[in-house]
C-alpha positions in Angstrom: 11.7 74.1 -14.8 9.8 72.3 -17.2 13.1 70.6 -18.7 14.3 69.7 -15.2 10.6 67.7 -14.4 10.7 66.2 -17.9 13.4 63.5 -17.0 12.6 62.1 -14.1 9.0 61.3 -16.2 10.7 59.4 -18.4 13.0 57.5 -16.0 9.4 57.0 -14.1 7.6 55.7 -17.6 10.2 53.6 -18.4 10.6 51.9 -14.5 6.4 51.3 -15.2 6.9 49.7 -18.3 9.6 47.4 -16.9 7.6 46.5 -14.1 4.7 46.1 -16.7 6.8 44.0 -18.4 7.9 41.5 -15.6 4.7 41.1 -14.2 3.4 40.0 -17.3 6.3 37.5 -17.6 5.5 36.2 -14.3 1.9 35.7 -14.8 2.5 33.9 -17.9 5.4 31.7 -16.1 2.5 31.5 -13.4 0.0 30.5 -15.9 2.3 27.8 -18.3 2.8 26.4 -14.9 -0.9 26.1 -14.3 -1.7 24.0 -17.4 1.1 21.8 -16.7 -0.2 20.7 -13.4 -3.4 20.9 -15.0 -2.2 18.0 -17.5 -0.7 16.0 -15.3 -3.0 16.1 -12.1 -7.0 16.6 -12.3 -9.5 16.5 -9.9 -11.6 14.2 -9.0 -14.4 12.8 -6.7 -12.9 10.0 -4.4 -13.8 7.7 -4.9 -15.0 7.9 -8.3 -18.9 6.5 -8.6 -18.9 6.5 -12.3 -16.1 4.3 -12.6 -16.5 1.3 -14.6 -15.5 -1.5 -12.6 -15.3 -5.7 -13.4 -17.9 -6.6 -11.0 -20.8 -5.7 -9.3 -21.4 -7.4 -5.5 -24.5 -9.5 -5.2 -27.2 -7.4 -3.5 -28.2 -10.0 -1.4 -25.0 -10.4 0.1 -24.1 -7.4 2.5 -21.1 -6.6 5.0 -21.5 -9.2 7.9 -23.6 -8.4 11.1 -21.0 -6.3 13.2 -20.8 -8.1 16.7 -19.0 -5.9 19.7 -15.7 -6.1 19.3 -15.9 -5.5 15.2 -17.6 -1.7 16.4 -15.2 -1.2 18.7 -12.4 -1.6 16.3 -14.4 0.0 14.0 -14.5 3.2 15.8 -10.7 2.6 17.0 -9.8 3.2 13.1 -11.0 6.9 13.3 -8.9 7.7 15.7 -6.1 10.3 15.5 -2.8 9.4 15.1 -0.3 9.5 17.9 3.1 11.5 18.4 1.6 14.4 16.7 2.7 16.2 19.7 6.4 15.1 19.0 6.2 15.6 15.6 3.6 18.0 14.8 4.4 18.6 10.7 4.8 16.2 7.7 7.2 17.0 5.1 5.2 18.1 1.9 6.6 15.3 -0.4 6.4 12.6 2.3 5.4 8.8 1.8 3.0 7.3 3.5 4.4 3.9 5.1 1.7 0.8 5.6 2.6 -1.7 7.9 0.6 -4.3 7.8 0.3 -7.2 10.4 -1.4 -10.6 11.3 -0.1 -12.4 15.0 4.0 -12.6 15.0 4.9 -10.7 17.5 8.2 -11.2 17.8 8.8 -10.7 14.1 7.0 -7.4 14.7 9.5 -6.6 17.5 12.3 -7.1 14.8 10.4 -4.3 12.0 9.5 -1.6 14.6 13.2 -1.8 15.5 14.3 -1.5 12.0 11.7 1.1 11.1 13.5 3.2 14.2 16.8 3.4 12.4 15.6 5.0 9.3 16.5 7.9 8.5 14.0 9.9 7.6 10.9 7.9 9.3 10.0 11.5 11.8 9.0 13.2 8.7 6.1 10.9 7.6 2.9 9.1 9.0 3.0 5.2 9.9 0.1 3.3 9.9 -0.1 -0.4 11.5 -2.7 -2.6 9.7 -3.8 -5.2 12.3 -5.9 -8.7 11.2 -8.4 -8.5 13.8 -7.0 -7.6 17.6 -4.3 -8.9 19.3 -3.0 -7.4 22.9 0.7 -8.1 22.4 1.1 -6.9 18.9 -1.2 -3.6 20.3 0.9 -3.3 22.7 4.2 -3.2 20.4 2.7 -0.5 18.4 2.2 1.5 21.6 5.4 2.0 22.1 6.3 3.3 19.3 8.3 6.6 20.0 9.8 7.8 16.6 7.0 9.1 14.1 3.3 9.7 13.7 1.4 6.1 14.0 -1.9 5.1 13.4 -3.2 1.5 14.0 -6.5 0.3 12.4 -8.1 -2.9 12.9 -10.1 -4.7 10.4 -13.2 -4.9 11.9 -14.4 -8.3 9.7 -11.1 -10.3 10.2 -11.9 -13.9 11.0 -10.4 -13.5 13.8 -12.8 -11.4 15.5 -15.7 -13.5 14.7 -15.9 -16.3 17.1 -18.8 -17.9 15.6 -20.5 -17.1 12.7 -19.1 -16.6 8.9 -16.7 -14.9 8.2 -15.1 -16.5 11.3 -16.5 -20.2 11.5 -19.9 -21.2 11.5 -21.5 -24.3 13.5 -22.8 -25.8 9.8 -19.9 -24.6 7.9 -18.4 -27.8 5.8 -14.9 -29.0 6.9 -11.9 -30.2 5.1 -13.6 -32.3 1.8 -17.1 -32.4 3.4 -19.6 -33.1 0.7 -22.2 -30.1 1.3 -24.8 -32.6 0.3 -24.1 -35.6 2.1 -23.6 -33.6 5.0 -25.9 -30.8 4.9 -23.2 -28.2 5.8 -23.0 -24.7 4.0 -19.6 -23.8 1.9 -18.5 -24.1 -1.9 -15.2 -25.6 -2.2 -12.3 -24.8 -3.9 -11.2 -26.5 -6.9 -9.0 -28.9 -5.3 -12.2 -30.0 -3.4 -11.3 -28.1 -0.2 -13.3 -25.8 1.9 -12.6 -22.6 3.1 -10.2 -22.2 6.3 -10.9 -18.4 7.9 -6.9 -18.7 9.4 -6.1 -18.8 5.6 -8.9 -16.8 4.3 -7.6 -14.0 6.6 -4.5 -13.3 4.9 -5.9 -11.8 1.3 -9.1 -10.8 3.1 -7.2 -8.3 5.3 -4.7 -7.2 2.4 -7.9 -5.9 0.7 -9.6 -4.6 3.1 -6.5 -2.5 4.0 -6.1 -1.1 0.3 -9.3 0.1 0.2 -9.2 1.3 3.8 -6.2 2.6 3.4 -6.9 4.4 -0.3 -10.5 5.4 0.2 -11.6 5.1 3.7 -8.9 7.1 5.9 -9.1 10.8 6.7 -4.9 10.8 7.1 -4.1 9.4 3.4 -7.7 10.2 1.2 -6.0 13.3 0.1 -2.4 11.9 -0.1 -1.2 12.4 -3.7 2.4 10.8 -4.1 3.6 6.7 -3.3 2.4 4.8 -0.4 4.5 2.2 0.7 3.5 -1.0 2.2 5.7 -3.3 4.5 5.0 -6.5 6.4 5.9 -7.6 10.2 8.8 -9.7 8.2 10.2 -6.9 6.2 13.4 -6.3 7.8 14.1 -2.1 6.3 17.3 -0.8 6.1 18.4 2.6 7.3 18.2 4.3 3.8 14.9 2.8 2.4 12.9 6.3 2.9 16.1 8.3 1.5 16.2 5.9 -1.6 12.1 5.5 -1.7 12.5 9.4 -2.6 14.9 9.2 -4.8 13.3 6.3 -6.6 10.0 7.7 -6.7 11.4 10.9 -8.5 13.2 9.1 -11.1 10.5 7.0 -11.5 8.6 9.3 -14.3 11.6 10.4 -15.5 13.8 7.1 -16.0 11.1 4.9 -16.3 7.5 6.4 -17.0 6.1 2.6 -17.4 6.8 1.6 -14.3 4.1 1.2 -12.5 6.0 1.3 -8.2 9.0 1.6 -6.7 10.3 -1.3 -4.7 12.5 -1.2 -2.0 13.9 -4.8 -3.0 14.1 -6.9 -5.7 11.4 -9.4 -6.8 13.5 -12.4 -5.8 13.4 -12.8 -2.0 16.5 -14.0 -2.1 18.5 -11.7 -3.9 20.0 -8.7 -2.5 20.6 -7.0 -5.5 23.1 -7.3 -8.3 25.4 -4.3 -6.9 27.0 -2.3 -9.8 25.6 1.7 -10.8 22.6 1.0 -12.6 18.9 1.4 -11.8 16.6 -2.1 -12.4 13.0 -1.9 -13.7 11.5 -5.4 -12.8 8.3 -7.4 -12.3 6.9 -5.8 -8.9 7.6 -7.5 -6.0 6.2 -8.2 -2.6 8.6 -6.5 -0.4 8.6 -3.4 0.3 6.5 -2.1 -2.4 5.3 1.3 -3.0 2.6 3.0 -5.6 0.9 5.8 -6.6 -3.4 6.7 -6.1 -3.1 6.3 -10.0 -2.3 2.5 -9.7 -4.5 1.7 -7.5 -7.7 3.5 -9.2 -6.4 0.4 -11.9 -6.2 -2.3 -9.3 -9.3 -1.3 -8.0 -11.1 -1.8 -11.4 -10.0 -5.2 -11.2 -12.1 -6.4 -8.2 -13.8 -9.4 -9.5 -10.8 -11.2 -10.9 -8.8 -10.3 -7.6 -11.8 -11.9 -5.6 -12.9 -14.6 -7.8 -9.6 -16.1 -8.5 -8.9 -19.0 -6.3 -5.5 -18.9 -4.4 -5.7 -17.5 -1.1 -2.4 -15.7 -1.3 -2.7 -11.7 -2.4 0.5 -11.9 -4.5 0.5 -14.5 -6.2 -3.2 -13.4 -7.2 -2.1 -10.0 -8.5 0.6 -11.5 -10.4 -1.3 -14.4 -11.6 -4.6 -12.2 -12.9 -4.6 -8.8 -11.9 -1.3 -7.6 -13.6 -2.1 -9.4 -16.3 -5.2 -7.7 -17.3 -3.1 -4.5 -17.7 -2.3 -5.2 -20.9 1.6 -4.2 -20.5 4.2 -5.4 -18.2 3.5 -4.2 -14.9 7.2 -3.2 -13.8 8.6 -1.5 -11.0 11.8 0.6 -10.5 14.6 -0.1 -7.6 17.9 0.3 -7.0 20.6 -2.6 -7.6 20.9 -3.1 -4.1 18.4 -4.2 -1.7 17.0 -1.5 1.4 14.7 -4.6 2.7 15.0 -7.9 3.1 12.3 -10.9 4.2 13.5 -12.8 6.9 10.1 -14.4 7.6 10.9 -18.3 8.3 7.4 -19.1 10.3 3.7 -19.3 8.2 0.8 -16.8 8.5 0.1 -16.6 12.3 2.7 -18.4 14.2 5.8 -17.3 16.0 3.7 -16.0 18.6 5.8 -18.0 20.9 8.5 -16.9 23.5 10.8 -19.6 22.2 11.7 -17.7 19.2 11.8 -20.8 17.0 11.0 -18.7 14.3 13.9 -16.4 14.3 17.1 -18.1 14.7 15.8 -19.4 18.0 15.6 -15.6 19.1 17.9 -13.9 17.6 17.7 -12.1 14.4 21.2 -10.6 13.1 21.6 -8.8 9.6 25.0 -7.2 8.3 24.4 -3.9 7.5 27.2 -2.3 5.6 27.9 1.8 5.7 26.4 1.8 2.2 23.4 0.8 3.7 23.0 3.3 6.0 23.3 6.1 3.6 21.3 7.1 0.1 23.7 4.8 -2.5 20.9 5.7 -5.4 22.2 8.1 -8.2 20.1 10.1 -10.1 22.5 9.8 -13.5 22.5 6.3 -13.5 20.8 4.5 -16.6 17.6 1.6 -16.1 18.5 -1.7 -16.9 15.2 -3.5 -18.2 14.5 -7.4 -17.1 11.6 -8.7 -19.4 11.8 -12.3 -18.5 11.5 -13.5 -14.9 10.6 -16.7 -13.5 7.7 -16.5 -11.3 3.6 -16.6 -11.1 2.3 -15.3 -14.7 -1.1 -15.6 -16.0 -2.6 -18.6 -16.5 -1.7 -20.0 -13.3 -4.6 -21.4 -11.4 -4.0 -20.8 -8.3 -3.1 -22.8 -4.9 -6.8 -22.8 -4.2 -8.2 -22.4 -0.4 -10.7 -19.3 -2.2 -13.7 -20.7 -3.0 -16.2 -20.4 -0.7 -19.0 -17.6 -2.6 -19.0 -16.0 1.1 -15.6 -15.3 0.9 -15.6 -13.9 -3.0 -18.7 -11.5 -1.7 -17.1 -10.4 1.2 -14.2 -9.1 -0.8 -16.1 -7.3 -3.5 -17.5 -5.8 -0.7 -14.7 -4.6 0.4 -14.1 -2.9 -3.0 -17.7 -1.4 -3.0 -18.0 -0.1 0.9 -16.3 3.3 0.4 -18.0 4.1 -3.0 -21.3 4.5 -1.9 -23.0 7.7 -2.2 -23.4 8.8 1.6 -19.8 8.5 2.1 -17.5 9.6 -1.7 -19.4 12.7 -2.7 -17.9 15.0 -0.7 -14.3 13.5 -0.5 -12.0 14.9 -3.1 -8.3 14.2 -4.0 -6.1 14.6 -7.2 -5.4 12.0 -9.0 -1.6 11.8 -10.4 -0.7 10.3 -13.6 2.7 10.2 -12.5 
């Protein structure tokens, strides 16, 4: 009897050290694992207060004096999103799209359709960027049937100040006014011209939106992958989420210096050079996407972005802001285009129902089968273009930014979600990929 028992104890002892065995190999996968992520993604408060930043706002300037409709837009921006009903889960590894919009509503008409077409746009969360309030460009967004959608409003647009800086004062200086001669309030630009809030509005609500969007949103605070921002003249082709994946997952891989991922190249007018090879470029302003990483470096550059005097976000960034990096500040895309501008109307027109604007109504783009399907492949090699015509630093700038109020307001902007009462209990993780 005691030979019989004997065997099965060693089959027994020999199944426990086995399962020993691969539970230790496990927890040590587990653990390798663990330092990895541990490398490559830490913790942090959001936003960050002891940051060291390039400016620091003048403490007698504050956030202008909210009037009615400002706190009513205010509080529209913590809303819920909609369609959660029809689509009640985002995928894990989904990108955030930012559309972001001034008064065009018929160009807006054109994006939301195009945004409808893409494949992949019920897995992730939209959000609609609005310069102030406009009914018809609300009510566009309304209808929106195929995703998750936020809209926020910025409360301190120009637009929704009918009197009173940052919309127009009654003593503000006009055109080339002399503020002495005239008594009139306003510092003008270096070109001798004062501010116009029309203008103005453009890089005011591009700001305000990154920092809304980064740091001030329940939806996206935590978000750690790309965001990807759009305008109302962004046409997007069926396969920009598809190849936004793709692109964003090579992007560490193929090109660990790249800073985004564009949907398009930097030349508006190019659709891509075609051909099987990946193209790491100087970022463009189409259909751009970046990581919480990124932005923490923007961020830091708040006084040159608001103290440089062109009234155009881009050409600001590319002009002072990229520079300051100390490296080329490229992106990766794909050679051919998944978004095109077709924007032939300025900031705030084509409001119209003559459709001047579009091809007098009508808006037509050939869209191949390639288009319609992911045509990125993941064993292609990067191409690298290091010289590109465009803004570079020591560009001055087109002017139109150099009113103080308007350089104040927009640190502001940078500083309004790093206070203490509202970062130190927000949290994300910050990606170095």
């Amino acid at each position: 009897m005691g030979t019989y028992y004997k065997k099965p104890f060693f089959k027994v002892a020999s199944f426990r050290r086995f399962v020993s065995l691969v539970s230790v190999t496990l927890i040590g996968a587990l653990l390798f694992i663990l330092v990895l992520r541990t490398n490559s993604v830490s913790t942090v408060v959001a936003p960050p207060l002891n940051e060291v930043y390039d400016y620091t706002p003048s403490e007698n300037f504050k956030l202008p004096k909210q009037n009615e409709m400002s706190i009513q837009l205010e509080e529209r921006n913590q809303l819920p999103p909609r369609n959660v009903d029809l689509f009640p889960n985002l995928t894990q590894d989904h990108i955030v799209i930012v559309l972001y919009v001034h008064n065009r509503p018929q160009y807006l008409q054109v994006v939301v359709k195009s945004l409808s077409h893409v494949v992949g746009i019920n897995e992730t969360l939209l959000i609609v960027s609005h310069d102030g309030y406009f009914e018809e460009m609300n009510k566009i967004v309304d209808g929106i049937k195929f995703c998750q959608v936020k809209q926020i409003f910025a409360p301190y647009s120009p637009h929704v100040y009918a009197s009173g800086f940052p919309g127009v004062s009654l003593n503000d200086c006009k055109n080339k006014d002399n503020a002495t001669e005239k008594h009139c309030l306003g510092t003008p630009d270096q070109y001798g011209n004062h501010r116009s809030p029309k203008i103005v509005s453009l890089k005011h609500h591009w700001w305000w939106m990154m920092n809304t969007v980064w740091d001030g949103l329940e939806e996206t605070l935590g978000h750690l992958g790309h965001i990807l921002f759009i305008e109302e003249d962004h046409f997007i082709f069926p396969n920009a989420y598809r190849n936004l994946q793709v692109l964003t997952t090579l992007k560490p891989l193929k090109c660990p210096d790249c800073y985004a991922a564009n949907l398009a190249p930097c030349d508006v007018n190019s659709k891509g050079e075609g051909g099987n090879t990946l193209v790491a470029e100087r970022m463009g302003n189409v259909g751009y996407s970046f990581n919480r990483t990124v932005w923490r470096k923007i961020h830091k550059k708040a006084r040159g972005f608001c103290s440089f005097d062109d009234y155009n976000w881009d050409i600001t960034m590319w002009a002072t802001v990229y520079p300051s990096f100390g490296a080329p500040v490229y992106t990766l895309r794909g050679p051919r285009t998944s978004a095109v501008h077709f924007g032939k109307c300025g900031l705030h027109q084509g409001q119209g129902n003559s459709g001047a604007c579009i091809d007098n109504g009508v808006f037509n783009i050939g869209l191949e089968d390639t288009d319609k399907v992911t045509n990125i492949n993941s064993e292609w090699s990067v191409r690298i273009i290091q010289q590109q015509q465009g803004y570079k630093a020591g560009f001055r700038g087109w002017g139109g930014w150099g009113d103080a109020r308007d350089r104040q307001l927009c640190l502001q902007f940078a500083q309004m979600y790093h206070s203490t009462n509202t970062a130190g209990s927000r949290r994300v993780e910050l990606s170095t990929s």
